[in-house]
Short mmCIF file of the C-alpha atoms (twelve columns), coordinates in Angstrom:
data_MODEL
# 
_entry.id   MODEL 
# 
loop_
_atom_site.group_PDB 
_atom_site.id 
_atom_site.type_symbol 
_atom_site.label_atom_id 
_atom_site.label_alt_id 
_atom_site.label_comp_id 
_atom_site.label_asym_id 
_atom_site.label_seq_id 
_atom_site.Cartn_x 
_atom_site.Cartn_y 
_atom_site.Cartn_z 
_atom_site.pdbx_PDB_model_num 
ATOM 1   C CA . UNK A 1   0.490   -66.746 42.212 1 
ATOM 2   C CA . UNK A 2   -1.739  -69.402 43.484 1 
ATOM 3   C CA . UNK A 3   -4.794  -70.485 42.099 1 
ATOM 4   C CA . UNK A 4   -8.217  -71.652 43.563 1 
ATOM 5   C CA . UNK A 5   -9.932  -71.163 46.791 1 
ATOM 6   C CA . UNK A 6   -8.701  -69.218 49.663 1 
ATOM 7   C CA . UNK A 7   -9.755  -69.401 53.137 1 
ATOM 8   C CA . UNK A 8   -10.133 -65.913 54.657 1 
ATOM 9   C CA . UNK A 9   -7.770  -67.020 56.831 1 
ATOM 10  C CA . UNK A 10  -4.865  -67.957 54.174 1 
ATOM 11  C CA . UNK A 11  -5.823  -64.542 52.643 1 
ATOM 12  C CA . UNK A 12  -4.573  -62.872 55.816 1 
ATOM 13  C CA . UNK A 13  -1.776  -64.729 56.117 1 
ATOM 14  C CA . UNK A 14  -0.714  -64.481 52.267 1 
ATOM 15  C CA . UNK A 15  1.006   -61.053 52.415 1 
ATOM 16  C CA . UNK A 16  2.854   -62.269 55.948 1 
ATOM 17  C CA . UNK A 17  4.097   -64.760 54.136 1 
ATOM 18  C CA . UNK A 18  4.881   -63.144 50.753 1 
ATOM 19  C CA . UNK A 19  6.736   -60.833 53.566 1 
ATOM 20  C CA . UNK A 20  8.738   -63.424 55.343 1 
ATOM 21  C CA . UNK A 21  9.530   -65.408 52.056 1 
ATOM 22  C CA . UNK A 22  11.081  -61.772 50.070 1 
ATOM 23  C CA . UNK A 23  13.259  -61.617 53.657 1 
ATOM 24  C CA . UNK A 24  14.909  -64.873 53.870 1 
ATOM 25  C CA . UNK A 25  15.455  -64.546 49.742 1 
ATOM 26  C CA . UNK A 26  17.285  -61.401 50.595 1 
ATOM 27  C CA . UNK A 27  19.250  -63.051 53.694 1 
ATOM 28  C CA . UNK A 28  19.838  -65.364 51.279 1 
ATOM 29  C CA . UNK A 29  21.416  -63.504 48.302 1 
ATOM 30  C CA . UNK A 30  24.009  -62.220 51.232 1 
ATOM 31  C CA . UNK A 31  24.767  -65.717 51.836 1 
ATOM 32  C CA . UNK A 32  25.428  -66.464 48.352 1 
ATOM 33  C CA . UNK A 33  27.438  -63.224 47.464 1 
ATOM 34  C CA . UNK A 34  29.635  -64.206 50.925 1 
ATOM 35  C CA . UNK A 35  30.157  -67.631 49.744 1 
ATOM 36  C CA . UNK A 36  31.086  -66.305 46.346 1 
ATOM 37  C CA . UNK A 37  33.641  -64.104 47.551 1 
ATOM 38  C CA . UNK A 38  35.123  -67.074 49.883 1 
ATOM 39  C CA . UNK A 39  35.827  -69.189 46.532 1 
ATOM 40  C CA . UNK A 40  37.293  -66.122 44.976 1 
ATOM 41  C CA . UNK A 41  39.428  -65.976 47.513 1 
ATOM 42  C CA . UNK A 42  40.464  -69.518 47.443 1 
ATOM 43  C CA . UNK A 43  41.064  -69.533 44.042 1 
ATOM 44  C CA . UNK A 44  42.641  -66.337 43.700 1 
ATOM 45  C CA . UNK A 45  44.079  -65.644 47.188 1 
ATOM 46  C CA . UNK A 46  47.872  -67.318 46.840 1 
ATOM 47  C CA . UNK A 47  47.866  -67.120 43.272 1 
ATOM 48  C CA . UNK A 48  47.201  -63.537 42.880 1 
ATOM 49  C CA . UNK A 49  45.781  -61.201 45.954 1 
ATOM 50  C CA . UNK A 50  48.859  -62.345 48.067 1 
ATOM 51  C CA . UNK A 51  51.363  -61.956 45.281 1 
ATOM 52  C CA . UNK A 52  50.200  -58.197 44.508 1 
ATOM 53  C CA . UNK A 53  51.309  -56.005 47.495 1 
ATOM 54  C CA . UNK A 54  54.843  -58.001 47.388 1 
ATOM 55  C CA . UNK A 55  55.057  -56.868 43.573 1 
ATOM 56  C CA . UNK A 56  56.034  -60.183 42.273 1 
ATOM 57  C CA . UNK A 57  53.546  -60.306 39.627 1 
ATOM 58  C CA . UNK A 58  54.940  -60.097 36.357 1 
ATOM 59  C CA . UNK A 59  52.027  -59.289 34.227 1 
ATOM 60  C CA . UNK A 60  51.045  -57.066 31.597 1 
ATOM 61  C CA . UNK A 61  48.496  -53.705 33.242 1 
ATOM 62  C CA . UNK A 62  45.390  -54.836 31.165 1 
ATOM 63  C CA . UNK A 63  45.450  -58.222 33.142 1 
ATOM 64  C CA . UNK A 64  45.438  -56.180 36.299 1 
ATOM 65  C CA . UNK A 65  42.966  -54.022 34.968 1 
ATOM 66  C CA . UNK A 66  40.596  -56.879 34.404 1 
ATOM 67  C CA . UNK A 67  41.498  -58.429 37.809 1 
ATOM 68  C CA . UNK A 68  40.671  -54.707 39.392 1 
ATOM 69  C CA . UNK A 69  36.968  -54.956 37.611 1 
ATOM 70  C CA . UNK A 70  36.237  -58.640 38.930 1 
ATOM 71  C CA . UNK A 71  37.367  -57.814 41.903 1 
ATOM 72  C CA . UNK A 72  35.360  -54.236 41.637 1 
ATOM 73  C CA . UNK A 73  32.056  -56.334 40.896 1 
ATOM 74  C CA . UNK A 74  32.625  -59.133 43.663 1 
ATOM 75  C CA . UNK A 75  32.396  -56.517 46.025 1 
ATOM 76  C CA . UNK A 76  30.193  -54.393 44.510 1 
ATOM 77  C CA . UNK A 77  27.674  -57.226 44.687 1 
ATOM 78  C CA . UNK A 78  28.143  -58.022 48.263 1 
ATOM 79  C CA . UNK A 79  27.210  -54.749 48.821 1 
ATOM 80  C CA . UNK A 80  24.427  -54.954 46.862 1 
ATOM 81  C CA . UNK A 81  22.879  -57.826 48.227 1 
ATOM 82  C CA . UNK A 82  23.474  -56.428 51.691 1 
ATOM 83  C CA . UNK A 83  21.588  -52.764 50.616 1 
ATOM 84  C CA . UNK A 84  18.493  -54.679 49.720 1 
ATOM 85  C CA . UNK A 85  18.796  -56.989 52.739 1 
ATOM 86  C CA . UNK A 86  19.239  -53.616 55.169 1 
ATOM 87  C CA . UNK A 87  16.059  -51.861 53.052 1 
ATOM 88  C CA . UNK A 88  18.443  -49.133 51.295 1 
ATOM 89  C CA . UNK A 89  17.156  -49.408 48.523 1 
ATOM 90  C CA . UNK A 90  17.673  -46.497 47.565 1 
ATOM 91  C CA . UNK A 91  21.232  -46.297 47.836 1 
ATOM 92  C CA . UNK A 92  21.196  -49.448 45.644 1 
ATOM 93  C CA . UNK A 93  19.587  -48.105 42.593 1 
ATOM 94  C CA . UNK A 94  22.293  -45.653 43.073 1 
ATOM 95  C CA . UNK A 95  25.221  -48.147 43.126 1 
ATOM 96  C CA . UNK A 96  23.594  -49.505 40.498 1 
ATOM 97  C CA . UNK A 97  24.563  -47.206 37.579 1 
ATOM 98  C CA . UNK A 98  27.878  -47.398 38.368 1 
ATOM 99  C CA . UNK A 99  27.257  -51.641 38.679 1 
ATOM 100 C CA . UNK A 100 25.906  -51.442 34.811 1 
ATOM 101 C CA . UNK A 101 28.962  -49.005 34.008 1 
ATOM 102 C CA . UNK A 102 31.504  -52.022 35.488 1 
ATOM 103 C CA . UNK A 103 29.633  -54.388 33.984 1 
ATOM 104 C CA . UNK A 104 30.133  -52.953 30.527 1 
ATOM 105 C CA . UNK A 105 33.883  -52.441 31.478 1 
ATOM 106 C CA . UNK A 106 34.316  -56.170 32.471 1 
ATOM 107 C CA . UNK A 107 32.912  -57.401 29.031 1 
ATOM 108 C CA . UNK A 108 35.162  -55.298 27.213 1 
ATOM 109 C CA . UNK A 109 38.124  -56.124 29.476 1 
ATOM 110 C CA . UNK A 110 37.516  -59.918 29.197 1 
ATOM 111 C CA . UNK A 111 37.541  -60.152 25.736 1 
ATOM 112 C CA . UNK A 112 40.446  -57.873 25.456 1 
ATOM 113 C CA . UNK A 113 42.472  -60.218 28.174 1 
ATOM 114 C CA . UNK A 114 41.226  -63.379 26.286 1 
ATOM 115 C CA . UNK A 115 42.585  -62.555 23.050 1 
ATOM 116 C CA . UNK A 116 45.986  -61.684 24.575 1 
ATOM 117 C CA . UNK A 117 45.801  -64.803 26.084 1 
ATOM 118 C CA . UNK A 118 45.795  -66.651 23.105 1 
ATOM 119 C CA . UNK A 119 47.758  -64.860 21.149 1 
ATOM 120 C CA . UNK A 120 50.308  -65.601 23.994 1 
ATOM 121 C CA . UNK A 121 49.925  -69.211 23.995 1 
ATOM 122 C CA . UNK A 122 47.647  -69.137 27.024 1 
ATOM 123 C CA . UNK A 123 46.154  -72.436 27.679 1 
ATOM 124 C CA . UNK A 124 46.029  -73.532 31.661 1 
ATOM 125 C CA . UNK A 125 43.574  -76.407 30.995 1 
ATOM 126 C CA . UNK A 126 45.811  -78.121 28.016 1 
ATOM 127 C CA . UNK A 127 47.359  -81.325 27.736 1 
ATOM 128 C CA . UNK A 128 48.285  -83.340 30.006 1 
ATOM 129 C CA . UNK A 129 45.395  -82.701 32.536 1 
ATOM 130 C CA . UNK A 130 42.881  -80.342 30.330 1 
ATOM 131 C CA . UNK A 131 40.849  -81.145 27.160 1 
ATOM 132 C CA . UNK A 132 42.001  -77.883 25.220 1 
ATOM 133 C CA . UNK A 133 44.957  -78.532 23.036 1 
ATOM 134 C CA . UNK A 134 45.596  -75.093 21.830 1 
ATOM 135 C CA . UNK A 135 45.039  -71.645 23.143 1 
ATOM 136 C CA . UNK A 136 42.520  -71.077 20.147 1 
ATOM 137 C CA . UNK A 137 40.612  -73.689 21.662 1 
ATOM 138 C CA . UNK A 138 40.906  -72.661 25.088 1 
ATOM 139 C CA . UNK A 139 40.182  -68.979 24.069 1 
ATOM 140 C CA . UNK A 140 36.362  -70.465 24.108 1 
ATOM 141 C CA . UNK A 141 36.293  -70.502 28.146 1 
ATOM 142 C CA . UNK A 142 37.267  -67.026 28.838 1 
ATOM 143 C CA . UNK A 143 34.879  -65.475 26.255 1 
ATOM 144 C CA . UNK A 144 31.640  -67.840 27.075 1 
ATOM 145 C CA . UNK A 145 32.388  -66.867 30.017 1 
ATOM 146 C CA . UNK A 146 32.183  -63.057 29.483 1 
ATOM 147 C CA . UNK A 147 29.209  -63.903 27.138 1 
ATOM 148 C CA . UNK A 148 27.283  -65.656 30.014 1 
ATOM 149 C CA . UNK A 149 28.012  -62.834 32.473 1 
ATOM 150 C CA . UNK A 150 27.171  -59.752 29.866 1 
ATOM 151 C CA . UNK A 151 23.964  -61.916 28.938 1 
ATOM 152 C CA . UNK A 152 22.753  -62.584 32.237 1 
ATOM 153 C CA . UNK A 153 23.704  -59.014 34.120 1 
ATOM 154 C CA . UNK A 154 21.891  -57.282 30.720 1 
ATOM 155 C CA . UNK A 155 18.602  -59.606 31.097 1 
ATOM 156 C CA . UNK A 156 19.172  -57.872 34.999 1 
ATOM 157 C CA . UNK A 157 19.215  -54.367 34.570 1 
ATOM 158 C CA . UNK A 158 16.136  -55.243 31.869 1 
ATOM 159 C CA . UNK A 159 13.716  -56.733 34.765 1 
ATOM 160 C CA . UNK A 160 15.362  -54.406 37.330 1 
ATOM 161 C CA . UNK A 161 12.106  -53.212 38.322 1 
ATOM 162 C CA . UNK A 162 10.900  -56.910 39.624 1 
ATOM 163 C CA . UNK A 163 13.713  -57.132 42.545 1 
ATOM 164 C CA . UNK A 164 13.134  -60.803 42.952 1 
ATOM 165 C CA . UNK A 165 14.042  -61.716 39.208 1 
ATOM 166 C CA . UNK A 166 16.645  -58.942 38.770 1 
ATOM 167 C CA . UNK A 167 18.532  -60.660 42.012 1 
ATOM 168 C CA . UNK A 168 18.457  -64.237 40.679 1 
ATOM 169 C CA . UNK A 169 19.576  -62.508 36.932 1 
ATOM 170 C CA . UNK A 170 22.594  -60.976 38.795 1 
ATOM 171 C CA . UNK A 171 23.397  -64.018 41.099 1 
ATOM 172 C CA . UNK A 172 23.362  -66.122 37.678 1 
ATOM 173 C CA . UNK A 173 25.549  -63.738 36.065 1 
ATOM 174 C CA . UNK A 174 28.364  -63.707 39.040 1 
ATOM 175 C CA . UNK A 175 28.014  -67.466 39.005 1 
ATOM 176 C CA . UNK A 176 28.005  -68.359 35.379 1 
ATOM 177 C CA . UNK A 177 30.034  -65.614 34.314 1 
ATOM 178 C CA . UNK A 178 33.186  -65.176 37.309 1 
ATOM 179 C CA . UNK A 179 32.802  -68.503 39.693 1 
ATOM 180 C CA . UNK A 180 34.820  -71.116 37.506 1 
ATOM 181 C CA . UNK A 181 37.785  -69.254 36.396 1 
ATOM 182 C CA . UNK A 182 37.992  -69.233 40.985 1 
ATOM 183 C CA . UNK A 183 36.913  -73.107 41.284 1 
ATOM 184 C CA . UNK A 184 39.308  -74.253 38.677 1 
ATOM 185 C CA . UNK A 185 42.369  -71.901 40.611 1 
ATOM 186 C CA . UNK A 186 41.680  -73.420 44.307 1 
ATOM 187 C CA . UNK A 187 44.485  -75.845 44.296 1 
ATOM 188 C CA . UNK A 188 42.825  -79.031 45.922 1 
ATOM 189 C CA . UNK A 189 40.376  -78.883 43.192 1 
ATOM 190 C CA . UNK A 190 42.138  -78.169 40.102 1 
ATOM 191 C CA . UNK A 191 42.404  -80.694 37.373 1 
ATOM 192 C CA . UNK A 192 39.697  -82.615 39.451 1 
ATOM 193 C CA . UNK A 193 36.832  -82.025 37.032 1 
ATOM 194 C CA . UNK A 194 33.568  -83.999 39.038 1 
ATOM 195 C CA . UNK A 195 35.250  -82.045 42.000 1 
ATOM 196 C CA . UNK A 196 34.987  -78.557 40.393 1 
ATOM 197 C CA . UNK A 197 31.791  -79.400 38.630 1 
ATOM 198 C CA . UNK A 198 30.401  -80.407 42.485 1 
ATOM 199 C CA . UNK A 199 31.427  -77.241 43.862 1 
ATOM 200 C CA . UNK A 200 29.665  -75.368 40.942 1 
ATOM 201 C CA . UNK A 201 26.412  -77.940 41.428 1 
ATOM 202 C CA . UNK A 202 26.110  -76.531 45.018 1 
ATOM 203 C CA . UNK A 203 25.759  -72.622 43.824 1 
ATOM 204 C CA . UNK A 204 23.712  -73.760 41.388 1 
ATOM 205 C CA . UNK A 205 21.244  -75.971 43.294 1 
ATOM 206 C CA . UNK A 206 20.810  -73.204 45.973 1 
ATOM 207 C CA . UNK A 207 18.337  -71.303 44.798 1 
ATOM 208 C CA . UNK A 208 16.103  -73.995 43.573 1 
ATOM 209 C CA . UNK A 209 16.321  -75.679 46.844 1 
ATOM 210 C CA . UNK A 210 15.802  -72.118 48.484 1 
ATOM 211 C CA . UNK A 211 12.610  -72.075 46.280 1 
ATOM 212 C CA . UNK A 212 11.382  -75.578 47.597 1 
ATOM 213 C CA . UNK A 213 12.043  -75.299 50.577 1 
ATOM 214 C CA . UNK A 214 10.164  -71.466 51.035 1 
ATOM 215 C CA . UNK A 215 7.593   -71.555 48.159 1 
ATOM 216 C CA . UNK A 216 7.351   -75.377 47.846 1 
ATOM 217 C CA . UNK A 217 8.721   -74.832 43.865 1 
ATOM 218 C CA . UNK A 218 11.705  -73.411 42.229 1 
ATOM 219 C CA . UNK A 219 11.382  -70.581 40.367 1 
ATOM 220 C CA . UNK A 220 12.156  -71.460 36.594 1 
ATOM 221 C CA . UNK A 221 15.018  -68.558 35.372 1 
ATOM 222 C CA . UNK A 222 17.162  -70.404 38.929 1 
ATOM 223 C CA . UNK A 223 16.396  -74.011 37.163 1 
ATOM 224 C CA . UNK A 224 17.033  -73.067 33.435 1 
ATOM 225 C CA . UNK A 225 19.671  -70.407 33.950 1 
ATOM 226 C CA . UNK A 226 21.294  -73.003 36.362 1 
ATOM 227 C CA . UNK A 227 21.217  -75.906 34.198 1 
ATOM 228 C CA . UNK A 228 22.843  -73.511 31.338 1 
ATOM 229 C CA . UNK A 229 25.461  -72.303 33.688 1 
ATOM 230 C CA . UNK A 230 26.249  -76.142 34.911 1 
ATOM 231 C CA . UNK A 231 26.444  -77.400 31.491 1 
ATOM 232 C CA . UNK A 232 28.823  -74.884 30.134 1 
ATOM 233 C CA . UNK A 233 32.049  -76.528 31.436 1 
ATOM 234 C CA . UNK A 234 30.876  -79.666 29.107 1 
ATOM 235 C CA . UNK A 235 29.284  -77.755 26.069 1 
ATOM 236 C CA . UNK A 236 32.610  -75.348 25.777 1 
ATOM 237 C CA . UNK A 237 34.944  -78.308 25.379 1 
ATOM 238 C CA . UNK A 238 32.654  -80.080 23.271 1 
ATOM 239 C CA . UNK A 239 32.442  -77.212 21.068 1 
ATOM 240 C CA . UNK A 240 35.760  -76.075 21.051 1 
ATOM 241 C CA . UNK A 241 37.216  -78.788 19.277 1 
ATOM 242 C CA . UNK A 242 34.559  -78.233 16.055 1 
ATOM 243 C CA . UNK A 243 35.494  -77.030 13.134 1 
ATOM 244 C CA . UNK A 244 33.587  -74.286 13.679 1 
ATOM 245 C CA . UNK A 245 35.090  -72.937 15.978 1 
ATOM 246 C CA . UNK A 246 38.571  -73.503 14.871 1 
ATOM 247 C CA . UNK A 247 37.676  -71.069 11.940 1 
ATOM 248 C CA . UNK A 248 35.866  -68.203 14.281 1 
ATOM 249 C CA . UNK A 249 39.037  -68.821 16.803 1 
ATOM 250 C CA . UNK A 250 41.493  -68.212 13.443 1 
ATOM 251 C CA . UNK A 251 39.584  -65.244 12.485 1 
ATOM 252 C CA . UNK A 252 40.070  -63.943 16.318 1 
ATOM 253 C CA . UNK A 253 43.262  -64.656 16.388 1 
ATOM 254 C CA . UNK A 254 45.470  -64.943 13.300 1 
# 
């Protein structure tokens, strides 16, 4: 809110503009969720979407499983963000109970998938070109991951109420919690860390610069929750090779 004095004239114009602001931030969270689903798509598209009708896949159901949730919630937020945008509100509360439901399924599905990833020797960021030498210490990624997206979409659905902070919450958690596992899949990017780390700069800087550009100051969950969610590449690899965690990854997986 502002402070100080205000012309009778600003007064007027205050709600107008609270008016116009909350419907460019909507256009806006379309924009996001559509650019969202474009890297998904990059990353994912030859590797995995293409592959599926053809049957070549060889993988066990529970990794399709988790790929039909992520896929489930990409969409489900595009929706989302285009009910608010059209005024059906409504409609999105609605959705919404079945978004929490999916959300709770895609924690539980991404730990699941991450432990039978390293109990499989899964570890696509090893040596030569990654900084994890084992799957125990690559087993970090997948579950901060899930961790970041549970934390985020839960923080959400607690501030649902307030629509402007429950959208940034949710675009934070589809960010921090899905985007790199996509950005380190789309092939002229991968093992190009400043490149991925770029790509995930841009979603992150968007809503600040949304903010100053519309309100003349970011809005601080954007800059703190995007900060988090652009240091996490760098604090996961930097923790994974602690002592730490090489007991708690142990424990996980025996």
């Amino acid at each position: 809110m502002t402070t100080g004095v205000m012309t009778a004239g600003a007064a007027t114009a205050g709600p107008r503009a609270e008016g116009a602001d909350g419907a460019h931030r909507r256009r806006f969270h379309v924009g996001m969720a559509l650019a969202v689903l474009a890297v998904v798509l990059a990353g994912f598209g030859q590797r995995y979407f293409t592959q599926l009708p053809a049957g070549t896949l060889d993988l066990p159901p529970l990794v399709h499983a988790h790929a039909a949730a992520f896929t489930a919630w990409i969409v489900l937020f595009l929706a989302q963000t285009a009910l608010v945008a059209s005024h059906r509100v409504r409609l999105h509360r609605r959705l919404g109970v079945a978004g929490a439901a999916l959300a709770v399924a895609i924690v539980g599905l991404g730990v699941a998938v991450s432990l039978h990833g390293a109990r499989h020797g899964w570890n696509p960021a090893g040596p030569p070109r990654g900084p994890f030498r084992s799957p125990r210490e690559f087993l970090l990624v997948p579950l901060w991951d899930v961790a970041v997206f549970g934390g985020f979409v839960a923080a959400a659905l607690a501030v649902r109420r307030h629509r402007a902070l429950h959208g940034r919450l949710m675009l934070l958690a589809t960010v921090g919690g899905m985007l790199w596992a996509a950005i380190t899949r789309i092939p002229p990017l991968r093992a190009n860390l400043p490149a991925m780390l770029a790509l995930l700069a841009c979603f992150v800087a968007a809503g600040p610069m949304r903010d100053l550009l519309a309100r003349r100051r970011p809005h601080p969950v954007d800059v703190w929750g995007g900060l988090f969610v652009l240091a996490s590449p760098l604090l996961r690899g930097a923790l994974a090779r602690t002592e730490a965690w090489h007991a708690v990854a142990a424990w996980l997986v025996p």
